[in-house]
C-alpha positions as CSV (number, residue, x, y, z in Angstrom):
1,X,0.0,0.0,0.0
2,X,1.4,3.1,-0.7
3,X,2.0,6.1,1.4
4,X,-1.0,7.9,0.2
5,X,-3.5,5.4,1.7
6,X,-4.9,5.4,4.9
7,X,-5.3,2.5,7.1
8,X,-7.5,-0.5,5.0
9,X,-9.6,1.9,2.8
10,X,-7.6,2.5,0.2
11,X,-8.9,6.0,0.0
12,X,-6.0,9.3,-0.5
13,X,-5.4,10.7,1.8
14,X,-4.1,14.6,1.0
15,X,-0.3,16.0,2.2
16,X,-0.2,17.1,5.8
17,X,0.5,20.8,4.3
18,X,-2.7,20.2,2.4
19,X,-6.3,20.7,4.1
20,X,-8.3,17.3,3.6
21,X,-11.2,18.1,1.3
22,X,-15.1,18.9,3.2
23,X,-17.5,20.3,2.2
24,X,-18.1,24.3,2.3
25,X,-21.0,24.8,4.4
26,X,-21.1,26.6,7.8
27,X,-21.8,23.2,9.3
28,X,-18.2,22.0,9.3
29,X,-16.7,26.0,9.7
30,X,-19.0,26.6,13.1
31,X,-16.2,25.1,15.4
32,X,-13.3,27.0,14.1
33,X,-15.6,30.2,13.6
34,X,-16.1,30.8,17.5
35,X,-13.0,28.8,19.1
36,X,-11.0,31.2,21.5
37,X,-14.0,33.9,21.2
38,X,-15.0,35.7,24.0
39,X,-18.7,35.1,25.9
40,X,-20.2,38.4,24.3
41,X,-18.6,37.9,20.9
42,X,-19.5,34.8,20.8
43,X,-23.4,35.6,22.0
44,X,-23.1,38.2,18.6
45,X,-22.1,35.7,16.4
46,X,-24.7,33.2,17.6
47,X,-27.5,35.8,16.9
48,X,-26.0,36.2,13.6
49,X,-25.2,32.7,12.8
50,X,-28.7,32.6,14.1
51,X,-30.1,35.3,11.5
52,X,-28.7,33.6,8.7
53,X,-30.1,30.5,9.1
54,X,-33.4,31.8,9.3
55,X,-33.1,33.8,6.0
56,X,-31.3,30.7,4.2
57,X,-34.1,28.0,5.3
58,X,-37.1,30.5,4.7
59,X,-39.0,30.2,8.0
60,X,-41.3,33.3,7.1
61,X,-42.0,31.3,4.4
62,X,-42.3,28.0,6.2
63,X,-44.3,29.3,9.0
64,X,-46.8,30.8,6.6
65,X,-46.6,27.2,5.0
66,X,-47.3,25.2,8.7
67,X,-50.2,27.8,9.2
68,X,-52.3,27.9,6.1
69,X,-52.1,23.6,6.8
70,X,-52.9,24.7,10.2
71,X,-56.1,26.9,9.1
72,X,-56.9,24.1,6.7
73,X,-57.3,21.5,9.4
74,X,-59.4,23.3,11.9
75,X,-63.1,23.6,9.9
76,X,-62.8,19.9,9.4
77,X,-61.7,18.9,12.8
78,X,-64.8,21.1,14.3
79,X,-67.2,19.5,11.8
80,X,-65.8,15.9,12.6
81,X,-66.0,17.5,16.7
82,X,-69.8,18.5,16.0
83,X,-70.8,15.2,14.4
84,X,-69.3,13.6,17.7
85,X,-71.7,15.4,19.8
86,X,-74.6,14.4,17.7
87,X,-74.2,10.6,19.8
88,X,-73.3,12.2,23.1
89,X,-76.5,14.2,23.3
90,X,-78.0,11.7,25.8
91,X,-74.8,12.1,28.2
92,X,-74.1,16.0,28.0
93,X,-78.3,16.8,27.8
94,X,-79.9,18.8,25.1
95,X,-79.3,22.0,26.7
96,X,-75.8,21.8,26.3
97,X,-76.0,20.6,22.6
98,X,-78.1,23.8,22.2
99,X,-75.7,26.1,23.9
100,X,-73.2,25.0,21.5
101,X,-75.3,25.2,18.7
102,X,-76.1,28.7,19.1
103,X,-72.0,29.8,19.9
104,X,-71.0,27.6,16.5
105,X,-73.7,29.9,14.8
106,X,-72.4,32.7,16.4
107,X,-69.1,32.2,15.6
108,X,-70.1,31.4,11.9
109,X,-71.8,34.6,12.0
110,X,-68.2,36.6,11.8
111,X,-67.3,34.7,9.0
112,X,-70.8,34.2,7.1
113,X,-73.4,36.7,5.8
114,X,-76.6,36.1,7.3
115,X,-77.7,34.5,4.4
116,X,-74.9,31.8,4.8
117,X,-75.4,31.1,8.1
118,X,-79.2,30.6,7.1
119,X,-78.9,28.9,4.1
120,X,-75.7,26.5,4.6
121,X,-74.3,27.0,8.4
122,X,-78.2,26.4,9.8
123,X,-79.5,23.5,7.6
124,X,-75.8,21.5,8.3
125,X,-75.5,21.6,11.7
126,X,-79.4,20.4,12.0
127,X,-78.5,17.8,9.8
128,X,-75.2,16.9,11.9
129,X,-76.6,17.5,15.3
130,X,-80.0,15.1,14.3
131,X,-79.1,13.2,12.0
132,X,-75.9,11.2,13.3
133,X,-74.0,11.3,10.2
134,X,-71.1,9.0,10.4
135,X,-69.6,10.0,7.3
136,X,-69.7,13.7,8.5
137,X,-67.3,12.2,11.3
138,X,-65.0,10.2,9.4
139,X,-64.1,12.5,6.5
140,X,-63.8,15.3,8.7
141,X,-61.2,13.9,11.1
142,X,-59.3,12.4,7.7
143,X,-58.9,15.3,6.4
144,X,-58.3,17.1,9.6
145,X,-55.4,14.2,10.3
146,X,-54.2,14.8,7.1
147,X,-53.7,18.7,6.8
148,X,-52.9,19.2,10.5
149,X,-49.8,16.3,10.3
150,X,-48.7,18.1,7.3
151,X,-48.7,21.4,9.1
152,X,-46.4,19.4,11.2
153,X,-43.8,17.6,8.8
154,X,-43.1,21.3,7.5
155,X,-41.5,21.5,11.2
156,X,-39.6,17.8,11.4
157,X,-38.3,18.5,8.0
158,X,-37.0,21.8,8.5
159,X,-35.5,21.0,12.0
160,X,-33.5,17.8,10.2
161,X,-32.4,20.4,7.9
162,X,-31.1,22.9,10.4
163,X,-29.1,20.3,11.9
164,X,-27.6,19.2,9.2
165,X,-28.8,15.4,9.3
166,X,-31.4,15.6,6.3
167,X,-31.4,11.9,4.5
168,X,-31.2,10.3,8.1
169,X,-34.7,9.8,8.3
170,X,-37.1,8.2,5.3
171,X,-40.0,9.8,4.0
172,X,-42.8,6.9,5.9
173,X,-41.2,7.6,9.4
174,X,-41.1,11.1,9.0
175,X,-44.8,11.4,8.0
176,X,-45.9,8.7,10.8
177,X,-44.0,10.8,13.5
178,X,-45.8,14.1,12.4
179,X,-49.1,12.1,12.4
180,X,-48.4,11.1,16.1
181,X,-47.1,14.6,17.2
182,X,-50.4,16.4,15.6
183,X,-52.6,14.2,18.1
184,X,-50.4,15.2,20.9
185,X,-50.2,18.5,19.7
186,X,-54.2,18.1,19.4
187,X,-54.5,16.9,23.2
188,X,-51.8,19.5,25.0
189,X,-53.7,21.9,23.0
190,X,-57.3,20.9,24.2
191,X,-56.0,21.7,27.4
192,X,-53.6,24.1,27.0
193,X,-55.3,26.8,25.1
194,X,-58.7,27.1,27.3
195,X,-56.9,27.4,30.3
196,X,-54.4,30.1,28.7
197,X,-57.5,31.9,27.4
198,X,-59.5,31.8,30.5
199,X,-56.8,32.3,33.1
200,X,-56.7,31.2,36.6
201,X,-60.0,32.4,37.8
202,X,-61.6,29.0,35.9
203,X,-59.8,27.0,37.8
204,X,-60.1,28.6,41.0
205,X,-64.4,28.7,39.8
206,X,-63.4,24.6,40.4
207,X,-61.2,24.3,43.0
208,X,-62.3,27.5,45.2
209,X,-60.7,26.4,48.8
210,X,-57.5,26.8,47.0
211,X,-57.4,29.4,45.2
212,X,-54.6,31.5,46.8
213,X,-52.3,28.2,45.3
214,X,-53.8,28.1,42.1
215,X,-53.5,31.6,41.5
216,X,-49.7,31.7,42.9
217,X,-49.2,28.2,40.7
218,X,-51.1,28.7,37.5
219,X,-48.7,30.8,35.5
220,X,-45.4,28.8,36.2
221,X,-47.2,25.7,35.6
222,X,-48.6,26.7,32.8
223,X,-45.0,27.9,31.1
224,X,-43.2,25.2,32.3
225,X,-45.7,22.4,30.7
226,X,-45.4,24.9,27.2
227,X,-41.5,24.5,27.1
228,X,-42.1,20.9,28.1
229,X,-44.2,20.4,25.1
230,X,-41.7,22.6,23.0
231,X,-38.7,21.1,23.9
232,X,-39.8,17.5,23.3
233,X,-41.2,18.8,19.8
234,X,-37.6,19.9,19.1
235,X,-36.1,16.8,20.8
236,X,-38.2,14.2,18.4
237,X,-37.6,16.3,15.1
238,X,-34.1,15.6,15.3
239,X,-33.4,12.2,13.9
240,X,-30.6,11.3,16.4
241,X,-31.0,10.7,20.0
242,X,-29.2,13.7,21.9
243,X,-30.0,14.9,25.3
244,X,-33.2,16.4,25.9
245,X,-32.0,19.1,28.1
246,X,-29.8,20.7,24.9
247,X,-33.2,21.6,23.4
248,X,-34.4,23.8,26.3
249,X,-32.6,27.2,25.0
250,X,-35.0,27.0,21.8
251,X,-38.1,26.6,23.3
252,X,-37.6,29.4,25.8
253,X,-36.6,31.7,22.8
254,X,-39.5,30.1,20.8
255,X,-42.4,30.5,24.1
256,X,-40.5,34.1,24.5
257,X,-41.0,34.7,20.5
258,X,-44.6,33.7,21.3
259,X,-45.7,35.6,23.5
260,X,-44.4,39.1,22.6
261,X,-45.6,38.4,19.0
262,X,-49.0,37.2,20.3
263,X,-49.2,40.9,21.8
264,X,-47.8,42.7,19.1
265,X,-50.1,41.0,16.9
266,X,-53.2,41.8,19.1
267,X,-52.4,45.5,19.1
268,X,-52.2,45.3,14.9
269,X,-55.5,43.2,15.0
270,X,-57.3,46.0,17.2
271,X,-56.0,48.5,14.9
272,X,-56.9,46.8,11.5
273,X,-59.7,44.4,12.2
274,X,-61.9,46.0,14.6
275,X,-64.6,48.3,13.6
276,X,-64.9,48.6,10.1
277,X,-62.2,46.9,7.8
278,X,-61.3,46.5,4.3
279,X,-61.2,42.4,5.8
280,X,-64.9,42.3,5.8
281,X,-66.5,38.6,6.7
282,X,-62.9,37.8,6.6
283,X,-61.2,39.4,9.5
284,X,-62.1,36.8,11.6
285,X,-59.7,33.8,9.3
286,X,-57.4,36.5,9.2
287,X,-56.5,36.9,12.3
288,X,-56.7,33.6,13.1
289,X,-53.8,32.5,10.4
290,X,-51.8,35.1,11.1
291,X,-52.2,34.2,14.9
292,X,-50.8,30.5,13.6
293,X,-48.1,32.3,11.3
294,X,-46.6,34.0,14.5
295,X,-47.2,30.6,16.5
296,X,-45.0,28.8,13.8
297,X,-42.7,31.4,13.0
298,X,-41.6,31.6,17.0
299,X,-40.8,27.2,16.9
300,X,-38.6,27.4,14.0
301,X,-36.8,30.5,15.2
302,X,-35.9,28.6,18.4
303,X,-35.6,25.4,16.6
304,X,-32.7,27.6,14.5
305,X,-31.3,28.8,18.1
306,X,-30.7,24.8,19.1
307,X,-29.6,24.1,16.1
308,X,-26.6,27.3,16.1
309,X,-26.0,26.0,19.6
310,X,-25.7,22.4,18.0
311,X,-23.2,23.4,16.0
312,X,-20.7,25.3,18.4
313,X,-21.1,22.6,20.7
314,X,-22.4,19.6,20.0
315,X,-23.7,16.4,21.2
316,X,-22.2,13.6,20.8
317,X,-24.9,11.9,18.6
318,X,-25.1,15.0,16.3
319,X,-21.7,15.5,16.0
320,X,-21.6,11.6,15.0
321,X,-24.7,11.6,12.7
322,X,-23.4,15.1,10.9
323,X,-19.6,13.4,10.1
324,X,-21.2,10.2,8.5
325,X,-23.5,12.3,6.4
326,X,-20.2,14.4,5.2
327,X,-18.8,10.9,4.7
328,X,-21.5,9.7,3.0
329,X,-21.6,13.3,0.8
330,X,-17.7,13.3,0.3
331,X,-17.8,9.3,-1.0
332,X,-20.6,10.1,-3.5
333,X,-18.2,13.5,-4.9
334,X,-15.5,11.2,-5.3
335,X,-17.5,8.7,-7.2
336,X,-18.6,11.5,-9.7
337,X,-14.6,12.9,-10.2
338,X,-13.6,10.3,-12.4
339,X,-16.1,10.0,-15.1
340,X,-15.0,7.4,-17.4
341,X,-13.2,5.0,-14.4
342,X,-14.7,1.6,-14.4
343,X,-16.2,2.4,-18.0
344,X,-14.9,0.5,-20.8
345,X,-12.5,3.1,-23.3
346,X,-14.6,3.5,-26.7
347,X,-13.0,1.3,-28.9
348,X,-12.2,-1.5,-25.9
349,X,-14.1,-4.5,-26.0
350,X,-15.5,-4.0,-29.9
351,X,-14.2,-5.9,-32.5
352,X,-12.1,-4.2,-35.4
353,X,-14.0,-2.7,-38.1
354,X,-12.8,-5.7,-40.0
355,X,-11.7,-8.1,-37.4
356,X,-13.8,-11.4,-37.5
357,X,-15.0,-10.2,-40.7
358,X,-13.4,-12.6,-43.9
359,X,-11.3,-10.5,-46.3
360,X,-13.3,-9.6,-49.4
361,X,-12.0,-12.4,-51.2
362,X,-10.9,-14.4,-48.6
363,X,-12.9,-18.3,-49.3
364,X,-13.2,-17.5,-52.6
365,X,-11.4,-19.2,-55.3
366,X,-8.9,-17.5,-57.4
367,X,-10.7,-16.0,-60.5
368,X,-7.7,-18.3,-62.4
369,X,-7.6,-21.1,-59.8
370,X,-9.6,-24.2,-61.2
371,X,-12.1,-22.0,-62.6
372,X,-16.0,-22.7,-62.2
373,X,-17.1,-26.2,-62.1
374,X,-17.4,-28.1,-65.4
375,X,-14.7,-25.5,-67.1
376,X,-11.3,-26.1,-67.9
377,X,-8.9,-23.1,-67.6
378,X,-7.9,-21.5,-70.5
379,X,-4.3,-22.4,-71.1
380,X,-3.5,-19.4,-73.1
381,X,-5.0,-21.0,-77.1
């Protein structure tokens, strides 16, 4: 073996004076970029390495994808919700069916002219409510699963990506896990959101001898079950098993992103939307996406801050999975350098023009040699 080769593979291996060959992203510069920096340039270059990842993965874009999925999924989840109570009327009472018959026609009433809610929101939900109509059900939770998982493979795809460990993970499994983490996502939020939107004073309107520890515990338990939630949404998106606590910085940044966006956005809504509006019927699924847009927008931001921190230092099993996809990456490049290797050349393995071919004349008698059959030669007379 000569002195170029490297242990059994066979592979060249460059001249100590020359750099071995990887590839040019900032994934394999990150650790020589902020080595020997000091803490507050190195918190700079974090929000900048942090910045440019956003702008090259497009999470404006993205989030505005995983919201208008997110819209798409809640009208058919409600309907498939509604057809549900149609067989519970016996348990919750017809009272309570009614009550909520008269908010969903309320709420359709933002949306919907009066004629709409008369002629189509009216007639379904009598159908619905009365009628028992299983197919109601089934298609609407179908395609409610369907849009709602897809909302969240826009998230597990981008995270892979930020981390550098796309191709790790096949196309099935990636689909299966965002169809399991919309129905946790479904039941966290069930729960979740009321209580956020209500505030202490519902639970303390249940639990009313304790209300000096629900009011003093609501808030913190609420935040800390959010980044729980968060943090394990970051921890399953990446497709190798690091440790769970590394994920906490992003969904801090990401609840943080949240919640200052959430208010932002309610002063632009209160400005824009209330009163009269150029939105019309539609202010109401306006502010709802853009509500989801600044919801999604905040997880990938902090899903971009793990990732940045990832790279400066990182985990074992990321630092693993990321060198066997540059291996992986730098094999298939050296495959495609030599073009024609293992090809034949153009004229190897192909006959001569002529070769195997018989000369022209070659089996044929001389034109003087014996002559044709039954004919003597003609001795010169």
């Amino acid at each position: 073996m000569s002195a170029g080769c490297h242990g059994s593979y066979g592979k060249e291996v460059p001249p100590a004076n020359e750099p071995a060959e990887r590839p040019a992203g900032r994934l394999s510069r990150a650790r020589v970029l902020y080595r020997n920096v000091p803490a507050r340039r190195l918190v700079w270059l974090l929000i900048k390495d942090i910045v440019r990842s956003c702008m090259e993965y497009r999470v404006t874009g993205l989030a505005a994808e995983a919201a208008f999925w997110c819209l798409l999924s809640l009208p058919p989840l409600v309907l498939g919700l509604i057809g549900l109570l149609g067989y519970m009327e016996q348990w919750i009472g017809h009272d309570t069916i009614d009550s909520i018959r008269q908010n969903i026609l309320g709420a359709s009433a933002t949306v919907l002219s009066g004629k709409g809610v008369n002629e189509i929101a009216r007639p379904l939900l009598d159908d619905i409510f009365t009628g028992r109509r299983p197919d109601v059900i089934s298609l609407g939770f179908a395609i409610a699963l369907w849009s709602g998982s897809r909302a969240l493979n826009v998230f597990v795809d981008t995270i892979t990506i930020m981390y550098g460990l796309d191709g790790r993970r096949g196309i099935v499994r990636t689909r299966l896990l965002s169809f399991v983490l919309y129905l946790a996502a479904l039941a966290v939020g069930a729960v979740a959101l009321p209580l956020m939107v209500a505030g202490p004073d519902a639970v303390v309107g249940w639990l009313p001898a304790s209300a000096g520890v629900v009011r003093a515990l609501y808030w913190p338990v609420v935040l800390i079950l959010s980044v729980a939630f968060l943090t394990t949404l970051y921890h399953v998106s990446v497709p190798v098993r690091s440790p769970w606590r590394e994920d906490l910085p992003g969904a801090v940044v990401a609840l943080a992103i949240w919640v200052l966006g959430s208010f932002l956005l309610r002063l632009y809504l209160v400005a824009t939307v209330e009163g009269p509006t150029i939105y019309g019927s539609l202010a109401a699924p306006v502010a709802v996406l853009l509500w989801i847009g600044v919801s999604a927008f905040a997880v990938l931001v902090g899903a971009a801050m793990n990732a940045a921190l990832d790279r400066v230092w990182p985990s074992t099993a990321t630092a693993a999975g990321r060198a066997e996809r540059e291996r992986r990456v730098h094999a298939v490049g050296e495959g495609r350098t030599a073009p024609d290797e293992g090809k034949a050349a153009p004229g190897e393995g192909k006959a001569a023009p002529d070769q195997g071919k018989t000369a022209p004349d070659q089996g044929k008698a001389a034109p003087d040699e014996d002559g044709p059959p039954g004919k003597q030669p003609d001795d010169g007379r």
